[in-house]
N, C-alpha and C positions, 0 to 999 in steps of 0.2 A: 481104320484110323484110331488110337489110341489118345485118347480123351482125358486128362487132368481136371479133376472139377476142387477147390477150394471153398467151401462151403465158410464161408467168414461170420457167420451169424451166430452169436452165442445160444441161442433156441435152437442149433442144431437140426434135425430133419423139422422139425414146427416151426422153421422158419418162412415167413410169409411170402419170401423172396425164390425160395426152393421151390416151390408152387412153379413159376416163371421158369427156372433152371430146366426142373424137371420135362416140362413140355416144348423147350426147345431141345432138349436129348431126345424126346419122345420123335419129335420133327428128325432128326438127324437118324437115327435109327429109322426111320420110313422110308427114306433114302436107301441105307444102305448101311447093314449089320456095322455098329463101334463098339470098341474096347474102350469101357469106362470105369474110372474111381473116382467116388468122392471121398472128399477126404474131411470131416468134421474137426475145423483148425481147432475148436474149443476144448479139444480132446487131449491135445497132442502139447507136449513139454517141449517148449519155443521158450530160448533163452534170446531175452533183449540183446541187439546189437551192441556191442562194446566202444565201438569203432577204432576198434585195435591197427584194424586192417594187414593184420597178420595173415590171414586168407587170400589178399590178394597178391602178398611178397611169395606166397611158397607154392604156389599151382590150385590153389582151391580150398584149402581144409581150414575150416576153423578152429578155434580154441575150442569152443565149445563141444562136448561130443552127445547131444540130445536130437531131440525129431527130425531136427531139419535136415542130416545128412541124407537119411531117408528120403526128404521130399525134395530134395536137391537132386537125388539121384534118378526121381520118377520124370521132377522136370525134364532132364535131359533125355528122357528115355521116350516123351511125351509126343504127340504131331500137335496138338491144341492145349492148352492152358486157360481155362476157362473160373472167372474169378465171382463167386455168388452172393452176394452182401445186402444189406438193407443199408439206407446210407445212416451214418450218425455222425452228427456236427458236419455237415456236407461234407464228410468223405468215408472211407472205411472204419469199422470197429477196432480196435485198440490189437487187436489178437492176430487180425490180417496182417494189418500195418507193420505189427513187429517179424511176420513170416515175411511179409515181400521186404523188409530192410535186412534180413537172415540172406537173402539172396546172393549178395554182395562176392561169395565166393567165386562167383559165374564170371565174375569182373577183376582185371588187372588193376594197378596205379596208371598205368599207360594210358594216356589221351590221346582222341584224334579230333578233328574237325568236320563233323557232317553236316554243311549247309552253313546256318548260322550260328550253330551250335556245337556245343563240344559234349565229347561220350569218352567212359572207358574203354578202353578194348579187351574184348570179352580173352578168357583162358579156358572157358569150355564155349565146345560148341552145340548151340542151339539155335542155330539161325533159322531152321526148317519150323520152329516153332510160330505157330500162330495165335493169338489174344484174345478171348472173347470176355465182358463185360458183362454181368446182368445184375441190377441194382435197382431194389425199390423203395419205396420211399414213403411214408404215412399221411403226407401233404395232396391235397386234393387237384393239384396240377406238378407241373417241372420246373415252372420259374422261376428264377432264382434258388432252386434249389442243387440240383445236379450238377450245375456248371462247375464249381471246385472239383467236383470229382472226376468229371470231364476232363478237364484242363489236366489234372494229374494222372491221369492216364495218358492222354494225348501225348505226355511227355515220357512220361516209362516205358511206353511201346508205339514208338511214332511209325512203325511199319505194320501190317499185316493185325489190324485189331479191328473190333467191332464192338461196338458199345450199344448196349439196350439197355433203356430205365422206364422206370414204369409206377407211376404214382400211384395213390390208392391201394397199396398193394396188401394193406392188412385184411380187404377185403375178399382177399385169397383162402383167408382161415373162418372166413363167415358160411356155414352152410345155407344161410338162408341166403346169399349173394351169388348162390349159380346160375341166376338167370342172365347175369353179366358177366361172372367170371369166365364162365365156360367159353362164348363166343372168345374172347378175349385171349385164353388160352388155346384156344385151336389156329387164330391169328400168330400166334410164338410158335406153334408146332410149324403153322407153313414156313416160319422165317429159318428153322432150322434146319428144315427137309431144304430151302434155296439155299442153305447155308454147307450142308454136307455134299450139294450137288455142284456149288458153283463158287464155294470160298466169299461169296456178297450176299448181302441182302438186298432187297429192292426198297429205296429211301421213301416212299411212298407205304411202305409195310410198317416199316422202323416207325416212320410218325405216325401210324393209326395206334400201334401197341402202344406208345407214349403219350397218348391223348388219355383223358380220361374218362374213365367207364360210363359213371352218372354224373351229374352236372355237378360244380363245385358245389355250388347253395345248396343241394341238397346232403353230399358227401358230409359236410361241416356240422349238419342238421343232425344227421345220423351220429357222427364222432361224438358232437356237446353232448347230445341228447342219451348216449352211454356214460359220459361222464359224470351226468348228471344223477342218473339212476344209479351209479356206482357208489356215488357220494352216498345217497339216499340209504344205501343198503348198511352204510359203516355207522350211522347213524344210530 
């Protein structure tokens, strides 16, 4: 299986979210050898959408001729489309966002009606492609946080996606946090090893890794209580 990973975090591999990524590949690979790229979007010369829509009158190609033909061309070539982010302002960093509106070539002016809703109809095909989510977040639970970016997924890939978020997730880059992080990540390694075996996760798995490691009150205690000594240090 040939694996597209989109690493959206501008910390690049010190992203606290890559943590999570990385051990559901690690899961998936346990299963059963995949062909993987990540690709560090922070990296790559992504010109803003125009909304020319010249791409979609001529078969695909944009005005623009920067990174994205390249990762337009991987997409296609891709089985899994895997998106890696920490959330900001409850949805994707600025740098994702302008790469998945770059996509646009994939898609005609042509509409149709699927269910209650209306879609472009695609000019390339990628229907074989499948979605996976993995998003974390710095807030000591998911409430109220995740759901915008929920929802905006649910709607960009309303077929064949999987969404994992996962709160607390700075505590990824704490070495003195292995005594939780680690269970927690071997939890996402199983979700990937049922996920390269059976295309699902078990919903019972999904909500343990989305629960929080240590209890809020404490998580909160730990955040202030670095804040506080940080202040202390500028002083």
């Amino acid at each position: 299986m040939k694996i597209l990973v989109l690493n959206g975090s501008p910390k690049r591999e010190k992203s606290d979210t890559i943590h999570i990524t990385r051990a559901f590949l690690d899961g998936m690979n346990e299963a059963t050898k995949q062909e993987t790229h990540i690709i560090d979007v922070a990296d790559k010369h992504i010109e803003f959408c125009s909304g020319c829509f010249t791409c979609m009158h001529n078969g695909g190609t944009c005005r623009y001729d920067d990174d994205m033909r390249g990762i337009l061309q991987e997409i296609l070539e891709s089985d899994v489309l895997l998106l890696s982010f920490p959330l900001y302002c409850f949805g994707m960093p600025a740098m994702l966002k302008a790469l998945i509106e770059r996509t646009l070539p994939l898609a005609s002016m042509a509409m149709r009606k699927v269910g209650d809703r209306y879609e472009h109809v695609e000019q390339k095909d990628f229907s074989r492609l499948r979605y996976v989510i993995i998003c974390g977040c710095g807030f000591p639970n998911g409430r109220q946080n995740f759901e915008p970016a929920v929802a905006t997924f649910e709607r960009m890939f309303p077929n064949h996606r999987t969404i994992i978020t996962m709160p607390e997730s700075p505590m990824f880059n704490a070495p003195e946090a292995k005594a939780v992080t680690e269970p927690r990540l071997e939890l996402v390694r199983q979700a990937g090893k049922q996920y390269a075996e059976s295309g699902a996760i078990d919903g019972k798995l999904l909500e343990e890794i989305g629960s929080p490691m240590i209890p809020e009150e404490q998580y909160v205690k730990i955040v202030n209580g670095n804040c506080e000594q940080k202040g202390n240090d500028r002083r």
